[in-house]
FIBATI-876441 format. One record per atom (N, C-alpha, C): residue number from 1; residue in three letters; chain; x, z, y. Coordinates in nm, 3 decimals, always signed. Layout:
BEGIN
ATOM  num  residuo  cadena     east       up    north
ATOM  NUM      ALA       A        X        Z        Y
...
REM end
This chain:
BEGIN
ATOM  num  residuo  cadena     east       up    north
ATOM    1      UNK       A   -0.538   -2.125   +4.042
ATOM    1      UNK       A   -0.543   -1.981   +4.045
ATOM    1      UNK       A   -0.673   -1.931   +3.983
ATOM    2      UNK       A   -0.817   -1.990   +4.038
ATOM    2      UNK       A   -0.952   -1.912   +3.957
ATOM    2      UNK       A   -0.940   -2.000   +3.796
ATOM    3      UNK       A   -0.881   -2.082   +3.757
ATOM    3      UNK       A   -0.868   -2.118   +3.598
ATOM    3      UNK       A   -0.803   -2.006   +3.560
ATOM    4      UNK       A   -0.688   -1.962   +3.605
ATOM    4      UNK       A   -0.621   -1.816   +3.551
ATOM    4      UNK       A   -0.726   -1.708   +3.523
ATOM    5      UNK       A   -0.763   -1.686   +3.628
ATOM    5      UNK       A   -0.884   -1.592   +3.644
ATOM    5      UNK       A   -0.996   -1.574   +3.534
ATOM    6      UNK       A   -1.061   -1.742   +3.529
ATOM    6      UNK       A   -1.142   -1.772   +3.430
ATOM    6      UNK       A   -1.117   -1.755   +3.304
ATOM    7      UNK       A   -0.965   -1.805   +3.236
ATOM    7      UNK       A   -0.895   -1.752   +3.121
ATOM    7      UNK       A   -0.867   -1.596   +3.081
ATOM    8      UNK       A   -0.866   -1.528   +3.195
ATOM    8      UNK       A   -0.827   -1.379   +3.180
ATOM    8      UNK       A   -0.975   -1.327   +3.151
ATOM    9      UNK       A   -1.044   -1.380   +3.237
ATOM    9      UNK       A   -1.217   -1.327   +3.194
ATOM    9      UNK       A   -1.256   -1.355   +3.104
ATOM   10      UNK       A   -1.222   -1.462   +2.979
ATOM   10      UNK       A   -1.271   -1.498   +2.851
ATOM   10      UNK       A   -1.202   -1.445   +2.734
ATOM   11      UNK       A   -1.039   -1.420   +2.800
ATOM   11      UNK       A   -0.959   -1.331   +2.707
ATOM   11      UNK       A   -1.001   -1.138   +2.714
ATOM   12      UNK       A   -1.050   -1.129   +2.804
ATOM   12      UNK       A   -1.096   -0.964   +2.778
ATOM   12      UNK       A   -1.264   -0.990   +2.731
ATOM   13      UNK       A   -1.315   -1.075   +2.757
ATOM   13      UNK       A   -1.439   -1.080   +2.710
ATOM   13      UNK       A   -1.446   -1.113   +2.497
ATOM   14      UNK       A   -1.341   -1.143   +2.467
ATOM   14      UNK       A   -1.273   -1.173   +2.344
ATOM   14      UNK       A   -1.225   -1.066   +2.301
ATOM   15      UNK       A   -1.153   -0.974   +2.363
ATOM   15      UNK       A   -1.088   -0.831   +2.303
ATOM   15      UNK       A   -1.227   -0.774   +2.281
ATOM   16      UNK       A   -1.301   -0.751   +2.386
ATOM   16      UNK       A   -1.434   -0.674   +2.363
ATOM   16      UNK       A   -1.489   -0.711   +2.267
ATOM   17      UNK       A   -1.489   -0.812   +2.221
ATOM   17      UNK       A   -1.605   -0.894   +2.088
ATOM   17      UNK       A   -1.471   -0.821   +1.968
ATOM   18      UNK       A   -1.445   -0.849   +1.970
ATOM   18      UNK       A   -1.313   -0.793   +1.854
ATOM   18      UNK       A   -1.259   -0.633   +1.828
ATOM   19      UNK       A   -1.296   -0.557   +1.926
ATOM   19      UNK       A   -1.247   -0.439   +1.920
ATOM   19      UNK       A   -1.389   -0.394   +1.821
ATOM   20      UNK       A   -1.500   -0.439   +1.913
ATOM   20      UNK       A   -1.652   -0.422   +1.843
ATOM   20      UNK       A   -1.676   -0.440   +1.674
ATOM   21      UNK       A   -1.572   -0.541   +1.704
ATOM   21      UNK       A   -1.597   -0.589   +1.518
ATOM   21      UNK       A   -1.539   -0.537   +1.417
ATOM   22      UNK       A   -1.376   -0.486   +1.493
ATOM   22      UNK       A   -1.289   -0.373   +1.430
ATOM   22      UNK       A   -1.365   -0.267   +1.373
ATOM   23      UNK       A   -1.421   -0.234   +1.531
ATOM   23      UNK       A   -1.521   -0.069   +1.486
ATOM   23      UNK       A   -1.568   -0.096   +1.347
ATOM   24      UNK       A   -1.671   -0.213   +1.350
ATOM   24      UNK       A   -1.753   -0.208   +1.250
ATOM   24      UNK       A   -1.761   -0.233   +1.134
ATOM   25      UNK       A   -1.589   -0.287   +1.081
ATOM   25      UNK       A   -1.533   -0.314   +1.002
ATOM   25      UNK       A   -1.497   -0.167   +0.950
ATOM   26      UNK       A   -1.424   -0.070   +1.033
ATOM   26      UNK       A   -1.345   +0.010   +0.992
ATOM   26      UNK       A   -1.518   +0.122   +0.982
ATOM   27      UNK       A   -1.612   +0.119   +1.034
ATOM   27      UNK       A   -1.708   +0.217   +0.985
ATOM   27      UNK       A   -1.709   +0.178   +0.824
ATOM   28      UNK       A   -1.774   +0.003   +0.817
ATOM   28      UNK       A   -1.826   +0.012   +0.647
ATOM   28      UNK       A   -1.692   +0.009   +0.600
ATOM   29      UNK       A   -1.597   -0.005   +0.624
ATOM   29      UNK       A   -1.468   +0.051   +0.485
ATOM   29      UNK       A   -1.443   +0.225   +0.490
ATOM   30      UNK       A   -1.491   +0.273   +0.577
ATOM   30      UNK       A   -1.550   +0.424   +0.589
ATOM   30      UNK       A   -1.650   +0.488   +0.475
ATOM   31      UNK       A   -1.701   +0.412   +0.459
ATOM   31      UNK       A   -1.873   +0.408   +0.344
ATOM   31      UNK       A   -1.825   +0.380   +0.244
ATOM   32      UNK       A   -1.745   +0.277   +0.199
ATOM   32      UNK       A   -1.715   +0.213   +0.061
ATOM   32      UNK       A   -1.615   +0.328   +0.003
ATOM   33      UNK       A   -1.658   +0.351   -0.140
ATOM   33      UNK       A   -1.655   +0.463   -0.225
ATOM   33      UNK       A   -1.584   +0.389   -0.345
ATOM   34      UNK       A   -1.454   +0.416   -0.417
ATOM   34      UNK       A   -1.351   +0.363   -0.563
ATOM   34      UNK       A   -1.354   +0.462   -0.586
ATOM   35      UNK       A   -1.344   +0.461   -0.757
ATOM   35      UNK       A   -1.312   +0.603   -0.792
ATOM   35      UNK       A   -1.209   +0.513   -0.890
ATOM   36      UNK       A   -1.123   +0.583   -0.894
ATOM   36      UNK       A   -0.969   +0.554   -1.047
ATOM   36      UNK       A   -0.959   +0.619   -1.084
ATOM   37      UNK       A   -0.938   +0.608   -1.229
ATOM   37      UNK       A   -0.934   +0.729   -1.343
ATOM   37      UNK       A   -0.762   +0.690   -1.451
ATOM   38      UNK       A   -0.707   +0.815   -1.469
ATOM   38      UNK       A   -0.581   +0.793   -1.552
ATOM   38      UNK       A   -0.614   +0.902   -1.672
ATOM   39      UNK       A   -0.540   +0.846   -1.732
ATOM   39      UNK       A   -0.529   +0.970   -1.885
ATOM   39      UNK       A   -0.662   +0.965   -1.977
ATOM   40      UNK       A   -0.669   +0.886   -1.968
ATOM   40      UNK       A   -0.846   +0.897   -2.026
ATOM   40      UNK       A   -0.962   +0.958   -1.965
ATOM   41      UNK       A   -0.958   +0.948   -1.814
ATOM   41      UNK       A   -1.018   +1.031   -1.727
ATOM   41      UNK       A   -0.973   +1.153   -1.689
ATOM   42      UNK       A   -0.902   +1.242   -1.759
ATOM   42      UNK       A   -0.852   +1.346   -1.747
ATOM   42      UNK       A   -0.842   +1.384   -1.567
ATOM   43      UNK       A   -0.796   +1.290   -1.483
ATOM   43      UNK       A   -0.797   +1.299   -1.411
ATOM   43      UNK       A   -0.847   +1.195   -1.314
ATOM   44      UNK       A   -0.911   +1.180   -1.226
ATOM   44      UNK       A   -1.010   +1.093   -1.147
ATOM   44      UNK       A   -0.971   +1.128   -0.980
ATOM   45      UNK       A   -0.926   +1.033   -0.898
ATOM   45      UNK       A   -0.969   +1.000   -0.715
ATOM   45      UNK       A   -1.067   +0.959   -0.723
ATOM   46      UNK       A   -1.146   +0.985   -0.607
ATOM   46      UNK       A   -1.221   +0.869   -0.518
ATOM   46      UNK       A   -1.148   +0.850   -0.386
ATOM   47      UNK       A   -1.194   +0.755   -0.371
ATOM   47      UNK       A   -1.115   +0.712   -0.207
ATOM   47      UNK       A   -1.226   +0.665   -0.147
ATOM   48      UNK       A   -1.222   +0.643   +0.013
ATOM   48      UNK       A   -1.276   +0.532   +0.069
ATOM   48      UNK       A   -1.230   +0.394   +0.092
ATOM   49      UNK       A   -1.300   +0.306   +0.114
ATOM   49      UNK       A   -1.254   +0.149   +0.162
ATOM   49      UNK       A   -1.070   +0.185   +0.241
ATOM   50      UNK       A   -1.086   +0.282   +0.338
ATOM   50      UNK       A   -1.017   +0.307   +0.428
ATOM   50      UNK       A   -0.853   +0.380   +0.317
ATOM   51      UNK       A   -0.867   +0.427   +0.229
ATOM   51      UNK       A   -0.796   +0.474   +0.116
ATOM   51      UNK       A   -0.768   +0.590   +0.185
ATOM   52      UNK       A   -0.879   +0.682   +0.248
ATOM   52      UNK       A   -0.879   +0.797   +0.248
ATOM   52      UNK       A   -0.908   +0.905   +0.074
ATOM   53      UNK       A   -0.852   +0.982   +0.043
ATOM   53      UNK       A   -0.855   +1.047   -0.036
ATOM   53      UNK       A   -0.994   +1.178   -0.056
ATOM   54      UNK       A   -1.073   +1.123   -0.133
ATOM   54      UNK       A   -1.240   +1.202   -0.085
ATOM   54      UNK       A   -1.232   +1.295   -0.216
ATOM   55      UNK       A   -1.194   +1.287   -0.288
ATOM   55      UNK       A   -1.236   +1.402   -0.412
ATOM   55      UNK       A   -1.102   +1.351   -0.551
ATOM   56      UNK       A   -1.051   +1.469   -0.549
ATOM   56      UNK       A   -0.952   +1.443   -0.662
ATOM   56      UNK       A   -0.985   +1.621   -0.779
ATOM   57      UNK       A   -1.013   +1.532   -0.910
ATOM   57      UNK       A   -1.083   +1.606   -1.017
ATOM   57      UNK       A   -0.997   +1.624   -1.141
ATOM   58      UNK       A   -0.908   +1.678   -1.184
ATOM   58      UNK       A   -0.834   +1.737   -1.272
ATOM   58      UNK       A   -0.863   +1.803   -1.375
ATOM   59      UNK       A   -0.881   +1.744   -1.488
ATOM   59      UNK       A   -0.940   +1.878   -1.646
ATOM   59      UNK       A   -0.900   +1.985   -1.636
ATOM   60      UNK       A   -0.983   +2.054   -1.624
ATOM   60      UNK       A   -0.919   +2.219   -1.679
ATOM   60      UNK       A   -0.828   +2.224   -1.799
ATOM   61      UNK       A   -0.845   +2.139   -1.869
ATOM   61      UNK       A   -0.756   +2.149   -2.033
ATOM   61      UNK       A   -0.611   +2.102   -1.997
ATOM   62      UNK       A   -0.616   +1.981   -1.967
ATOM   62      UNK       A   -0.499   +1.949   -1.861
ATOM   62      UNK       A   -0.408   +2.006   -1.780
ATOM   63      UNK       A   -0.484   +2.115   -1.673
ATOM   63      UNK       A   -0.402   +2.215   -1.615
ATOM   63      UNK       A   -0.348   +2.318   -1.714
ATOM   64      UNK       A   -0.499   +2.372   -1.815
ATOM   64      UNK       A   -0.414   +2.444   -1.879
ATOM   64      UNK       A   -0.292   +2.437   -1.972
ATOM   65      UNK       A   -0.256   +2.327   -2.019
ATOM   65      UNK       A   -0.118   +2.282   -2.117
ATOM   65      UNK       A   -0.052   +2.314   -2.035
ATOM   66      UNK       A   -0.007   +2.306   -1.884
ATOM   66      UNK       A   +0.086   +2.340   -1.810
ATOM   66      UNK       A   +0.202   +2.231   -1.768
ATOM   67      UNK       A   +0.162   +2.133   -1.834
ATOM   67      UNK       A   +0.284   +2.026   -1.815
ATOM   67      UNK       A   +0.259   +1.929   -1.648
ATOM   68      UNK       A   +0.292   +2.040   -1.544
ATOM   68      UNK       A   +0.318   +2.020   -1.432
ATOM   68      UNK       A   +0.350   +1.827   -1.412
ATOM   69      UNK       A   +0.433   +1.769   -1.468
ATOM   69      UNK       A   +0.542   +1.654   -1.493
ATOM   69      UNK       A   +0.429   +1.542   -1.513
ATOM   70      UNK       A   +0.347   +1.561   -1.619
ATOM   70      UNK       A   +0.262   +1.494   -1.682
ATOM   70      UNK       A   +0.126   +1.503   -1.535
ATOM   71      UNK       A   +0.082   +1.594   -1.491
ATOM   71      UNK       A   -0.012   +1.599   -1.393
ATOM   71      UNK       A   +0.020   +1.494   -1.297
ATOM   72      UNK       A   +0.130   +1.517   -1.245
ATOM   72      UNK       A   +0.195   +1.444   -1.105
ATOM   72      UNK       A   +0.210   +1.296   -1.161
ATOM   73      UNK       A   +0.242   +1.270   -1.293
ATOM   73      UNK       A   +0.205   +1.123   -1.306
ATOM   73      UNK       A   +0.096   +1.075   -1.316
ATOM   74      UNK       A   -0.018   +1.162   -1.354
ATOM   74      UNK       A   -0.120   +1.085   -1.386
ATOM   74      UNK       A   -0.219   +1.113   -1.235
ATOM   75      UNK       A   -0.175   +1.199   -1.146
ATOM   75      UNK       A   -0.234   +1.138   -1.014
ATOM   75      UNK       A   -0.185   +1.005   -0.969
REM end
């Protein structure tokens, strides 16, 4: 019965070491900064590690042709 015990105390003492490491995994992929570019740059993301969407930059020349079709592909 206290070997159970002892196993259950090393298995939550293990989640804790791991949840910790998650955190600190998921902070620096928080920090880490890609930027991708299509069309000849025309249009540019950045993301984070996390592939949160941080800044999306579109030519003015681009918008202005108007070709809606062509935009949506090259995001």
């Amino acid at each position: 019965m206290f070997e159970g015990l002892s196993n259950l105390a090393a298995l939550w003492k293990n989640a804790r070491q791991i949840t910790g490491r998650l955190q600190a995994l998921n902070d620096e992929l928080r920090q880490k900064r890609v930027t991708g570019a299509a069309g000849g740059g025309m249009v540019e993301i950045e993301c984070n590690g996390l592939l949160e969407v941080l800044r999306c930059r579109i030519d003015p020349q681009l918008i202005a042709q108007g070709d809606h079709g062509l935009i949506e592909d090259l995001v």
